[in-house]
BAPADREN-466133 format. One record per residue (C-alpha): x, y, z. Coordinates in steps of 0.2 Angstrom, whole numbers, padded with zeros to 4 digits, always signed. Example, Ala and Ser with C-alpha at 12.3 -4.5 7.8 and 13.67 -1.06 7.14 Angstrom:
+0062-0022+0039+0068-0005+0036
***
This chain:
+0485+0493+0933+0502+0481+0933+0508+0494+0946+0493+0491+0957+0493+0471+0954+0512+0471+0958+0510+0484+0975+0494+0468+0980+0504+0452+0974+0522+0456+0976+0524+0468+0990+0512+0456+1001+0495+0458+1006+0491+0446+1019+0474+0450+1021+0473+0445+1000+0458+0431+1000+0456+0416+0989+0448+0429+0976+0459+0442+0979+0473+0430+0973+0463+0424+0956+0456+0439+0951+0474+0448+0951+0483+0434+0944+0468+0433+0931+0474+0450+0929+0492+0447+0927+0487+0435+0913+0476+0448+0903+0491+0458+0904+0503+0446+0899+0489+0444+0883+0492+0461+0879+0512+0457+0874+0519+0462+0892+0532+0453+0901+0527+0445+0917+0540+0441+0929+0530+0439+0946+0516+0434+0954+0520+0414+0948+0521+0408+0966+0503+0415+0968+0497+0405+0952+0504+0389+0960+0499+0392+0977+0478+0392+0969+0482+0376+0964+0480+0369+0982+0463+0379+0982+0445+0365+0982+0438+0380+0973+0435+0375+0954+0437+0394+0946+0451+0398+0957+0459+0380+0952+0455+0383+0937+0464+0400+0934+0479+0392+0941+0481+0378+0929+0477+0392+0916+0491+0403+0919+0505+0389+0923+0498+0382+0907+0502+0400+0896+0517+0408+0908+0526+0393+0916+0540+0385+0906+0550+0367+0907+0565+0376+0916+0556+0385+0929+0561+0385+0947+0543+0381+0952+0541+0365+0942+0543+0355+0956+0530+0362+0967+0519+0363+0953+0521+0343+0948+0516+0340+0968+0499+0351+0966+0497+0341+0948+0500+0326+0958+0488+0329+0973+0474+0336+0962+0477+0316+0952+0475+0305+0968+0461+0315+0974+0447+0306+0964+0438+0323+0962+0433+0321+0944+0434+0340+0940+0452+0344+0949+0458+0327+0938+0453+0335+0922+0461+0351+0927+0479+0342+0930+0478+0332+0915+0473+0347+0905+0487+0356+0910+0501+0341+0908+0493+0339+0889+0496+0357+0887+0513+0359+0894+0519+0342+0887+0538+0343+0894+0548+0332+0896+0550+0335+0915+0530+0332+0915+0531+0316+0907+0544+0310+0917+0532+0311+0932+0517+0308+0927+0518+0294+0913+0514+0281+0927+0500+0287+0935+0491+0291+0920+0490+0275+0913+0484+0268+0928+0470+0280+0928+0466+0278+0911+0462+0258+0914+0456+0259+0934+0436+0253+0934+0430+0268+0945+0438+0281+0934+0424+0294+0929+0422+0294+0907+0426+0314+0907+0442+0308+0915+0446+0292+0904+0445+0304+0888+0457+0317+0898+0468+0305+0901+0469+0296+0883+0471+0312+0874+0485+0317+0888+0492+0301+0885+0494+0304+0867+0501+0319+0870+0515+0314+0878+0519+0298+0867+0521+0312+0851+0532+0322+0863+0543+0310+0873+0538+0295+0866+0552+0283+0875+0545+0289+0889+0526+0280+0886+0527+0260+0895+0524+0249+0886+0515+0232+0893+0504+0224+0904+0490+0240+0903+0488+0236+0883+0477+0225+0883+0466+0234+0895+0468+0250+0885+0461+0239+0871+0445+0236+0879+0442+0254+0882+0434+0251+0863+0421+0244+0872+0417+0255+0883+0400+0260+0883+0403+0280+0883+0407+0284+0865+0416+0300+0870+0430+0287+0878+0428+0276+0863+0434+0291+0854+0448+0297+0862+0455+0279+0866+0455+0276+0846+0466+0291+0843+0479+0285+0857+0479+0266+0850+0480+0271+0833+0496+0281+0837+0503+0266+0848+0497+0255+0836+0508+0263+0821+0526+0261+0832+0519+0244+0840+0507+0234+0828+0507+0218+0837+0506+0223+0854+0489+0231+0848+0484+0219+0835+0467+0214+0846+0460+0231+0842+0456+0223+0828+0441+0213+0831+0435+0225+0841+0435+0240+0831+0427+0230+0817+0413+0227+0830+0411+0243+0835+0411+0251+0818+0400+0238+0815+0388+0245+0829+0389+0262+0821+0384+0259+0803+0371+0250+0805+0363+0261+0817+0348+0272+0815+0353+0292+0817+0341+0290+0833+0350+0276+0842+0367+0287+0847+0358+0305+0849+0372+0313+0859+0385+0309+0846+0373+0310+0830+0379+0323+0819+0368+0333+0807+0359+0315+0803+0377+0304+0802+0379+0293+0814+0397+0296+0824+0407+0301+0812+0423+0305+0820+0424+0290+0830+0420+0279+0813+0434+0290+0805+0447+0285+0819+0440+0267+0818+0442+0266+0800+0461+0274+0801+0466+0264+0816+0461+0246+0805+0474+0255+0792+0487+0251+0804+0484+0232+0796+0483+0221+0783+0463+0212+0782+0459+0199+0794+0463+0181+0793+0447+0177+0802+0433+0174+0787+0420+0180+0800+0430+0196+0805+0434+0199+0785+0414+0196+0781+0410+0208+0793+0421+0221+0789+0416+0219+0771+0398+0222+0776+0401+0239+0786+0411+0246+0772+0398+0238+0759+0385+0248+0769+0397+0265+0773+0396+0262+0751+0376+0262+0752+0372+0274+0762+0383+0287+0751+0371+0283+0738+0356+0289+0745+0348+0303+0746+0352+0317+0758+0344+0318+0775+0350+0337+0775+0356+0354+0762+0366+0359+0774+0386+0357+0771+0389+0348+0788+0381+0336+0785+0388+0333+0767+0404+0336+0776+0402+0321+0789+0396+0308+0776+0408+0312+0765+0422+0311+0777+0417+0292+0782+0416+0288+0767+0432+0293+0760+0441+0285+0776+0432+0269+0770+0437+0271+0753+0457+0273+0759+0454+0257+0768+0448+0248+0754+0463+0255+0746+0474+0250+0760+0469+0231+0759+0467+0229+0740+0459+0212+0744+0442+0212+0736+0439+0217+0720+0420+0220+0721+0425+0235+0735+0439+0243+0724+0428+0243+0708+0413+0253+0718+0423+0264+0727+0432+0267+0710+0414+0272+0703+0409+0282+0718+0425+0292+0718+0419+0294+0698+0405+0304+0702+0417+0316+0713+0424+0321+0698+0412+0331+0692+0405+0337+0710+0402+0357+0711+0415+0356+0727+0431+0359+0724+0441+0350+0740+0428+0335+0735+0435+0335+0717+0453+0334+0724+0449+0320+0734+0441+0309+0721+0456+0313+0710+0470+0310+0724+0461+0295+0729+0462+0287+0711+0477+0290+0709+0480+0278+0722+0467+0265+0714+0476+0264+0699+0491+0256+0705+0479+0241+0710+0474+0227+0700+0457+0226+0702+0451+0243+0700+0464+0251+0686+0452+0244+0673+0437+0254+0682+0448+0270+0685+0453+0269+0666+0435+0270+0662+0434+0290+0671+0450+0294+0658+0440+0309+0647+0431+0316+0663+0450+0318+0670+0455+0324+0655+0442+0339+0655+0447+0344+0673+0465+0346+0667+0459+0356+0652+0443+0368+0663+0447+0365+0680+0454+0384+0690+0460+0376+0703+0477+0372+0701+0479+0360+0714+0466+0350+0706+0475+0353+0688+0491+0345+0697+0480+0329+0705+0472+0328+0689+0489+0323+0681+0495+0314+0692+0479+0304+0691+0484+0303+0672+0501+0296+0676+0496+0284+0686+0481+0277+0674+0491+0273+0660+0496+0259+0652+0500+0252+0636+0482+0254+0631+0479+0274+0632+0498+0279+0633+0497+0289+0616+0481+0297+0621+0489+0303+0639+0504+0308+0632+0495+0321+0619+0484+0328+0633+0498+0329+0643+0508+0339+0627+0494+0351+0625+0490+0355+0643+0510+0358+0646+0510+0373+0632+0498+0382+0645+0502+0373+0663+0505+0382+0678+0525+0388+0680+0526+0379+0695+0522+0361+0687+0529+0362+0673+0545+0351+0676+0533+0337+0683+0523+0334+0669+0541+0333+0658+0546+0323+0666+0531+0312+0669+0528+0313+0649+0547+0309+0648+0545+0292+0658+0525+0288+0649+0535+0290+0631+0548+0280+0635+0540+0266+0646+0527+0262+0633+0538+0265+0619+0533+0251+0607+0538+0262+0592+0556+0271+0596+0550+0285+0581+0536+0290+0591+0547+0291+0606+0562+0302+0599+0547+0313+0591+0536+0314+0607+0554+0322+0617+0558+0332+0604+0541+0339+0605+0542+0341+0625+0559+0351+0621+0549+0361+0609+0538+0366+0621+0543+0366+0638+0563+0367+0634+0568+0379+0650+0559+0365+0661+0567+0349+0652+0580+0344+0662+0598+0334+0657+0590+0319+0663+0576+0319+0651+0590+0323+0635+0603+0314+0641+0591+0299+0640+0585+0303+0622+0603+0303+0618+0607+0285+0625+0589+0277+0618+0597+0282+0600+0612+0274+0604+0606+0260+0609+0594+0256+0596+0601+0253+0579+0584+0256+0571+0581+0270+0576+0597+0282+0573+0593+0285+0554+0576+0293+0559+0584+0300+0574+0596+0310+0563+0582+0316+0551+0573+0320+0562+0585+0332+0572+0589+0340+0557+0574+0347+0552+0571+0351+0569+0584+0361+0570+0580+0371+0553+0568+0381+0565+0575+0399+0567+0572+0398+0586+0579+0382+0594+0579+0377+0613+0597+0376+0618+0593+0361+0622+0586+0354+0604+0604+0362+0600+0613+0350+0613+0604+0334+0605+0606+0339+0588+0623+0341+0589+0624+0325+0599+0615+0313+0588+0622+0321+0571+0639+0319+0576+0638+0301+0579+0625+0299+0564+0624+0311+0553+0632+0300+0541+0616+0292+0541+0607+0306+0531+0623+0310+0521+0616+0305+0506+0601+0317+0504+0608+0332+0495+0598+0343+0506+0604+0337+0521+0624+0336+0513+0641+0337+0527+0643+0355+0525+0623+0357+0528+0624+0349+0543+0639+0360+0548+0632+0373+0542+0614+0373+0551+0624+0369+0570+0638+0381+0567+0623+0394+0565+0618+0390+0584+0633+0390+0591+0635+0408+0597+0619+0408+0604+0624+0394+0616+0632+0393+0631+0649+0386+0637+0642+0368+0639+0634+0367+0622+0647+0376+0612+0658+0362+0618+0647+0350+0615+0649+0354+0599+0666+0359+0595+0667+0339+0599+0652+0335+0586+0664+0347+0573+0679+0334+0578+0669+0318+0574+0665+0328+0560+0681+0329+0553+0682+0309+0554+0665+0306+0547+0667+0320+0533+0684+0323+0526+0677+0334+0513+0671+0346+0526+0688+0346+0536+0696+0361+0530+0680+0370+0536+0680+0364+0550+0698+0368+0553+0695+0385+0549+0683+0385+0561+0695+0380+0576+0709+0392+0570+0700+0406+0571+0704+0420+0585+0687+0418+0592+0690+0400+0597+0710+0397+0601+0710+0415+0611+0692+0411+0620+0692+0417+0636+0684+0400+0640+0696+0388+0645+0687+0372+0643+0682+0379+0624+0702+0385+0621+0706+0369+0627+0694+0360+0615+0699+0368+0600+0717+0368+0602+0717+0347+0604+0704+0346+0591+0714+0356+0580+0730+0347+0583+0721+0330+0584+0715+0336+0565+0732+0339+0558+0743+0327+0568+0733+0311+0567+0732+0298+0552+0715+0296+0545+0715+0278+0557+0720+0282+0572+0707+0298+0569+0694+0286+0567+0699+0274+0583+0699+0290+0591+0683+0296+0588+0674+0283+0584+0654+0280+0587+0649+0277+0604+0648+0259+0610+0630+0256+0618+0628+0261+0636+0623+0246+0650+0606+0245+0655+0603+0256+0672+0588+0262+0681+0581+0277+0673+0587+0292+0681+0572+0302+0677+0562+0292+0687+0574+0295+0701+0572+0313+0699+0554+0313+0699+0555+0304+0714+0566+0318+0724+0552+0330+0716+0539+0323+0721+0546+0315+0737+0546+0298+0746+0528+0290+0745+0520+0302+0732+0524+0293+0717+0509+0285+0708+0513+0268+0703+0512+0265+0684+0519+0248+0681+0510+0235+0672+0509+0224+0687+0495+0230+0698+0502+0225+0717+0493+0224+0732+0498+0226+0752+0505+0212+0756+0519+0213+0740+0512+0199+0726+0509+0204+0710+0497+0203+0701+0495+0206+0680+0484+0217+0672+0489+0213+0654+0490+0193+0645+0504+0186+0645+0508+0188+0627+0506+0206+0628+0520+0206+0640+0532+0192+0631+0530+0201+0614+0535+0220+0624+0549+0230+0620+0563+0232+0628+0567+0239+0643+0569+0261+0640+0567+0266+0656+0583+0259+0661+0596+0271+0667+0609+0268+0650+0626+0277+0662+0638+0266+0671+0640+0279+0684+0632+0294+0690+0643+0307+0680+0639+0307+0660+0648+0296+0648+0662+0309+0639+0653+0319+0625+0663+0307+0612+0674+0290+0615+0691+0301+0614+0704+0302+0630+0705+0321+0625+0686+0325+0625+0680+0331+0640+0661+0330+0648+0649+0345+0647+0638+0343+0662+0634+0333+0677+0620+0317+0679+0610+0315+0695+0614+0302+0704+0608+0283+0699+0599+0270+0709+0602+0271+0727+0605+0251+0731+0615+0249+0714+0627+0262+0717+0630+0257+0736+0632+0240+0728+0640+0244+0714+0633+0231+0706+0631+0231+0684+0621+0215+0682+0610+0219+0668+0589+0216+0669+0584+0200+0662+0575+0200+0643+0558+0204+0642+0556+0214+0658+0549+0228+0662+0550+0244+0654+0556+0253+0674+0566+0240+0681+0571+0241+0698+0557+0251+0706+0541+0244+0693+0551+0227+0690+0538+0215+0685+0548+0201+0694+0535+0193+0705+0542+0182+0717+0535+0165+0722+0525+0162+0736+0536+0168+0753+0538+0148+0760+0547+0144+0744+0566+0144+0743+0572+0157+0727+0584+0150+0716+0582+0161+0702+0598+0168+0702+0609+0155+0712+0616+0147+0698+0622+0166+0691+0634+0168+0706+0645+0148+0701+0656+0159+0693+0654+0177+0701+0656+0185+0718+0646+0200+0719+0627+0205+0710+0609+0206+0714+0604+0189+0722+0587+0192+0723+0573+0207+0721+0556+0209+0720+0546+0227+0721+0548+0228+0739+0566+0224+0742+0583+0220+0735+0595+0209+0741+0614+0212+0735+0629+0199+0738+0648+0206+0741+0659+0192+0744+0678+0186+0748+0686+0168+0750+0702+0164+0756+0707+0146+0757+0693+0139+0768+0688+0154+0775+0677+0167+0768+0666+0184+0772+0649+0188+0764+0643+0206+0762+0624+0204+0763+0615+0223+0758+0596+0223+0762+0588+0239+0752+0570+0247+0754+0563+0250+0739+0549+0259+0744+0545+0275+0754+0538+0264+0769+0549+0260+0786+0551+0239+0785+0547+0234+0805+0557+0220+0814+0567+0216+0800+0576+0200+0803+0590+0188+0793+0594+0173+0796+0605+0158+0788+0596+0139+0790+0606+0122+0786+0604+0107+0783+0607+0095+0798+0621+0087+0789+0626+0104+0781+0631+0111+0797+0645+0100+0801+0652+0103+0785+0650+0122+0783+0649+0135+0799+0640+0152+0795+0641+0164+0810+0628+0180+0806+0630+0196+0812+0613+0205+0819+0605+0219+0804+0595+0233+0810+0578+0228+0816+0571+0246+0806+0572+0252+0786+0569+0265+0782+0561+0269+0766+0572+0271+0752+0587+0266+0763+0599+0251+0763+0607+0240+0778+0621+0228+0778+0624+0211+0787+0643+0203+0788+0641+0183+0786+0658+0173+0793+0659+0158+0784+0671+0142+0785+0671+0126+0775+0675+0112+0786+0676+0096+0774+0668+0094+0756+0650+0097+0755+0635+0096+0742+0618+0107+0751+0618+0126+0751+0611+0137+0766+0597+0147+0764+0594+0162+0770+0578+0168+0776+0572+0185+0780+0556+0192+0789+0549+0208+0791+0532+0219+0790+0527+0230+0779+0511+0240+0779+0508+0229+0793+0510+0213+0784+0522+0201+0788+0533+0198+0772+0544+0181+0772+0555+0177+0759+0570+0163+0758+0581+0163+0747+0595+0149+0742+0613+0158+0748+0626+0155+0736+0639+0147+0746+0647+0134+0734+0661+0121+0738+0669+0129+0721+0671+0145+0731+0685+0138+0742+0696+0136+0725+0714+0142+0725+0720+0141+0710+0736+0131+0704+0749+0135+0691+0756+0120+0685+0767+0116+0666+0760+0103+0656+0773+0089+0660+0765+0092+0679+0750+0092+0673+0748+0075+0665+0761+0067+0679+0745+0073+0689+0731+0068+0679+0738+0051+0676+0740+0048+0697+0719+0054+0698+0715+0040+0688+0706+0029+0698+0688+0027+0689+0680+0036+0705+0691+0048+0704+0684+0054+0689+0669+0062+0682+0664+0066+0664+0648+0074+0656+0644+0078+0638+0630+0090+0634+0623+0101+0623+0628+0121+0625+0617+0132+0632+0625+0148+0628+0637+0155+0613+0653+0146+0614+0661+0162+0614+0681+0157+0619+0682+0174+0629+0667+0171+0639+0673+0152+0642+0688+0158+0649+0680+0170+0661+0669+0158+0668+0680+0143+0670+0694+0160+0679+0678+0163+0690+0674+0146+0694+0690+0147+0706+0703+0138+0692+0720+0143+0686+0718+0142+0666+0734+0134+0659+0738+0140+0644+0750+0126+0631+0748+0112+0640+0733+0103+0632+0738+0097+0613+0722+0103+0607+0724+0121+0606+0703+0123+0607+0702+0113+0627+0703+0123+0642+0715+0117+0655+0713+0121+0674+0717+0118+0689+0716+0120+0707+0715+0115+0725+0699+0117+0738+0704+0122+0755+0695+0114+0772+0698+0113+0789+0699+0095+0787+0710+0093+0771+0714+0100+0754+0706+0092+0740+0717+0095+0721+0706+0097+0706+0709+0097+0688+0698+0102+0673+0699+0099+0656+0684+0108+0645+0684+0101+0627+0672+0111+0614+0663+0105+0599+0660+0120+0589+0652+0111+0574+0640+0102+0586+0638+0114+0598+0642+0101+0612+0654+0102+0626+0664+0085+0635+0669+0091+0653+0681+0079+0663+0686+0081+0682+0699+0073+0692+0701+0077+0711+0706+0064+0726+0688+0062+0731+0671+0055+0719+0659+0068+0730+0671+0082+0726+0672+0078+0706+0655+0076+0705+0649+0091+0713+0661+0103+0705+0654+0094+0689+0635+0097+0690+0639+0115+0694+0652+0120+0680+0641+0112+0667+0627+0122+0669+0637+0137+0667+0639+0134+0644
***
């Protein structure tokens, strides 16, 4: 057959009619169906294209559409027929070209066509058949060329295509403006009124009234589905009329899934269910009224136990995001034995894995023993393939709502018990800092250990804590006759050739602290490093050990063994690293929110517990205890090497490289669930300003969408501000702007030139913006700098006091004590001088003076004050306009916990300014 269409097509058969040509090139096209190569009878295909018959147009389009690729040598006489078949008004042929630039969507198409199709989309006399072609071919070449889509003054009439009175345009219009909508929210933000209206229209309709697009009894419901998606593109309306009315379609969409149904058949189920559940994520979306979430929380409740599977996975992923709101946890809380059934009966494993999740994200302080024990008990028979989630989602529950540390180090060493192959180093590296931390709970701890290691079969891992914690504290438990030095010894030396590499060193360096802890067990111990086994070990990180261990035994004097290996010094407060990890798990925007503050779209938060519950909390766990993102060597000795690596901390702490610890009281995950709420967005922040008087570099300001960080540099009168804007959550943050506001009379004294920041972040990333700053002469008001952007579609603003000081121009100023007090006696004109007694604010630690009065900007003079217990300093502050020389003198009252600070400089404004700023610092 391909013989006998290549003898009529290709060799030339000039008699060949209109027929002819589509019935062999139909031809060509079943063959090419059939797997063959076709590499004629194109120019036949393109030539049917200038045909007015509709089948032989048709088959044309057809085969250019399947064979015709972007680099074809024809592509230019097929974009004329494409173009012709456009500007002919024929509704049919119209269809026929925007079909087939839809369905070849290249680049080359785009670049020809992405004019004339707008135009026809909003021209009056277009035909409804051909507006729908055109919006969904429209939308097609936005998601392939999207640069390529204009932008401008056809928007607004696009807009109004939701008013047209075909709904079949209505439809397809809302899938291209969503789309638009999502890259350019204000361009499109009038859609807004009129998709409410339109919805509106829809709901409240009788199944009669819209016949043609009535389907099994539900009015519409793919064009109230895209209505309902394209008002997630925004945060609710600021216009109480628009809000009321929206609340009444969604209160209706509520009512009508309550009633009985019209039909048995599953279409119809399938429709009314799919409006609702897109009007219960818009609910979610805007979090704003708490009648909505609780109902919707109470419908998605009776998904629970539906028959249907998919309806049961969708109640339960829905909840999950419910939880994380303020008004509805308390309502979701109430559904917590129906999910723990489904985690316990359910043979779906998706819906197992939802139903944990929805577990994770409902708890609080209330149920989070309860969780935690269902949690336990479904891991001992939980699918392989989640196992690692729910450690380390029990991991973060144990340790966030922690208010009794035994019940923590029992609940991980349970979870190691069980599920030991899927507890990561995270999850015991974490354990291990907790103990450290907490004096109260390292006794226990240690006891506790022990007798778990009694077990005959232990998890290497339960071997790596044990021989962690009873090295630093098994001391602790010496006492007990059963639980002696050489029974300790004894009960890990009987794992230790059943361990790998990395635990067997882990605990040739408990064995050394050991030896420091227990002189009577030394000579064992040193036995055990002598042997053959241990000095010849084909190991070099083990040889190594034991040969320095060994020498360090013998060599060492029984102090310098104990400053060697002494215990562990707490670690600084990080962000918890399991979190992090169950974030890359899970990946960006999966992670239920579990935080105690309930927040809502447009960033506030809002608090689901008393505020005595959360001033009486525990300290912060889940904070990530490692200075960096290696572990902290196995024991405090220059000799002891690590055994394993850490994942990597914080994203914005370690690209700032920032170490400022969270304040008391906060929450148990700070950083990402921080329960910091910031004011309201017109307000200046001055929470942290006066922490940066004597400091250069930390977190200026955060709340739980983003993190400011400060770098900074001064010399003389100049200096350069690093500013580091990070996302901290998984959403893009649109038309980001910073900018830096003066004071009319601070900008003749203090020039800040801004660099421009990105205008996109993504989520989870981090931007920088340089600030050039010069002091010009003394001043006393500090910049601020605001910032806008939109998230979720709202516009977040936020302005925060930038801490640019007149103390930051300092150079400090060695000087003897005769020079000194030459200097102090010519500065002392009454207004040259400025002195405040007050009470101390903080521990009049001498080290800690010293710091700050170094980091105020002052030389410290050491022996030049007769009083041993003043500090001494002095300076000069560079301007443009003149240097101005300051000198300090701090005098302590120990016994009455008061402080006297004196100033002298040249100028009254200077003095008292660098006054009311050092004084607030003790």
């Amino acid at each position: 057959m391909c013989a006998c269409v290549f003898a009529h097509v290709w060799i030339g058969d000039k008699a060949l009619d209109g027929y002819s040509k589509k019935k062999y090139v139909c031809k060509l096209l079943f063959i090419f169906l059939l797997g063959h190569d076709i590499d004629f009878g194109h120019m036949e295909a393109v030539n049917l294209l200038s045909s007015n018959k509709y089948t032989e147009k048709q088959i044309g389009y057809l085969f250019i559409s399947v064979l015709v690729n972007s680099n074809s040598d024809l592509i230019r006489l097929i974009n004329n027929g494409i173009k012709n078949d456009l500007g002919s008004r024929n509704p049919t042929f119209m269809n026929l070209a925007l079909h087939c630039i839809a369905n070849v969507g290249s680049r080359e198409m785009a670049e020809a066509f992405t004019s004339d199709i707008p135009r026809i989309l909003v021209a009056g006399d277009t035909m409804d058949s051909v507006k729908q072609s055109a919006a969904l071919c429209l939308l097609r070449l936005n998601r392939t060329c999207p640069d390529l889509v204009p932008m401008g003054e056809w928007t607004a009439r696009v807009v109004h295509l939701l008013n047209d009175q075909h709904l079949g345009v209505v439809t397809a219009a809302a899938s291209l403006i969503t789309t638009l909508a999502q890259k350019s929210p204000d361009e499109f933000k009038t859609s807004i009124s009129l998709a409410i209206a339109r919805l509106s229209r829809i709901v409240t309709s009788a199944s009669i009234d819209l016949q043609d697009y009535t389907y099994y009894f539900v009015a519409a419901p793919w064009l109230s589905v895209k209505l309902l998606r394209l008002l997630q593109c925004y945060p609710p309306p600021e216009d109480a009329a628009l809000r009321s009315r929206l609340t009444e379609c969604l209160e209706t969409i509520l009512n009508k899934a309550q009633e009985p149904p019209k039909s048995k058949k599953v279409q119809h189920s399938n429709a009314k269910n799919a409006v609702l559940f897109e009007a219960i994520s818009l609910i979610i979306h805007h979090d704003s009224e708490p009648t909505l979430l609780v109902r919707a929380s109470n419908q998605l409740g009776q998904f629970l136990q539906h028959r249907e599977t998919n309806l049961r996975y969708l109640a339960l992923e829905s909840m999950c995001t419910l939880a994380s709101s303020e008004f509805s946890h308390e309502a979701v809380k109430t559904h917590i034995d129906t999910v723990i059934n489904a985690l316990k009966t359910e043979r779906d494993v998706s819906v197992r894995q939802r139903a944990v999740d929805l577990l994770y994200a409902m708890c609080d302080r209330s149920n989070a023993k309860q969780i935690v024990t269902e949690m336990l008990s479904y891991l001992e028979n939980a699918d392989y393939s989640i196992r690692e989630e729910i450690v380390l989602k029990v991991a973060i529950l144990a340790e966030k709502y922690a208010v009794d540390y035994t019940w923590y180090v029992d609940t991980i060493l349970n979870l190691i018990r069980i599920a030991g192959d899927y507890v990561s180093e995270e999850v015991w590296y974490r354990v291990i800092q907790i103990v450290i931390n907490r004096d109260d709970v390292q006794g226990y701890a240690a006891k506790t250990v022990f007798e778990a290691l009694q077990a005959p079969a232990c998890h290497e891992n339960l071997v790596k804590v044990g021989g962690y914690i009873l090295g630093e504290f098994g001391n602790l438990i010496a006492g007990d006759s059963r639980s002696s030095p050489l029974v300790q010894f004894n009960l890990l030396h009987s794992k230790f050739h059943l361990c790998s590499v990395p635990t067997r060193a882990l605990l040739l360096s408990a064995y050394i602290k050991f030896i420091n802890l227990f002189p009577e067990v030394k000579a064992t111990i040193q036995d055990v490093l002598r042997s053959d086994s241990q000095l010849r070990n084909a190991d070099v990180e083990l040889q190594q050990r034991a040969v320095e261990y060994l020498r360090l035994s013998c060599i060492a004097s029984t102090d310098i063994l104990a400053t060697v290996l002494e215990e562990m010094p707490p670690f600084p407060e990080r962000e918890s690293s399991i979190l992090a990890k169950l974030k890359r798990k899970k990946g960006p925007g999966h992670l239920p929110d579990i935080d105690d503050a309930r927040r809502n779209v447009n960033g506030s938060t809002e608090h689901s517990e008393s505020s005595e519950a959360t001033s009486t909390s525990s300290p912060s766990l889940v904070t990530d205890l490692l200075p960096t993102n290696r572990p902290r060597p196995v024991f405090s000795s220059p000799i002891i090497h690590s055994a394993g690596t850490m994942s990597s901390a914080h994203p914005f702490t370690d690209l700032l490289n920032l170490n400022s610890a969270p304040s008391a009281g906060g929450s148990l995950l700070i950083d990402v669930f921080s329960d910091n709420s910031t004011p309201a967005p017109t307000d200046v922040c001055e929470e942290n300003f006066s922490r940066f008087v004597c400091k250069n570099n930390g977190v200026l300001y955060e709340n739980q969408l983003l993190q400011i960080g400060l770098k900074s540099e001064y010399r003389q009168n100049l200096g350069r501000m690093y500013v580091f804007f990070g996302n901290k959550t998984s959403t893009q943050f649109l038309s980001f702007s910073s900018a830096v506001t003066s004071q009319d009379s601070l900008k003749t004294q203090l020039n800040v030139h801004t660099k421009k920041v990105d205008p996109v972040i993504e989520g989870g990333a981090q931007v920088q913006q340089i600030l050039n700053i010069e002091c010009v002469s003394d001043f006393t008001d500090t910049p601020v700098l605001d910032i806008q952007f939109r998230y979720g579609g709202a516009l977040q603003k936020i302005a925060v006091k930038l801490p640019v000081m007149l103390n930051k121009f300092f150079q400090p100023t060695e000087m003897t004590s005769q020079d000194f007090f030459q200097r102090w006696k010519q500065l002392g004109a009454p207004q040259q001088e400025v002195q405040k007694i007050f009470k101390a604010k903080h521990s009049m630690d001498i080290d800690v003076t010293k710091a700050k009065i170094l980091g105020f900007g002052v030389a410290l003079l050491d022996r030049v004050d007769p009083n041993p217990e003043n500090f001494v300093g002095a300076g000069v502050i560079h301007t443009k306009n003149t240097q101005v020389g300051c000198l300090l003198r701090l005098e302590p009252n120990t016994q009455a916990e008061m402080y006297r600070l004196t100033l002298r400089t040249s100028r009254d404004s200077v003095s008292q300014r660098l006054c009311d700023l050092l004084s607030e610092q003790f």
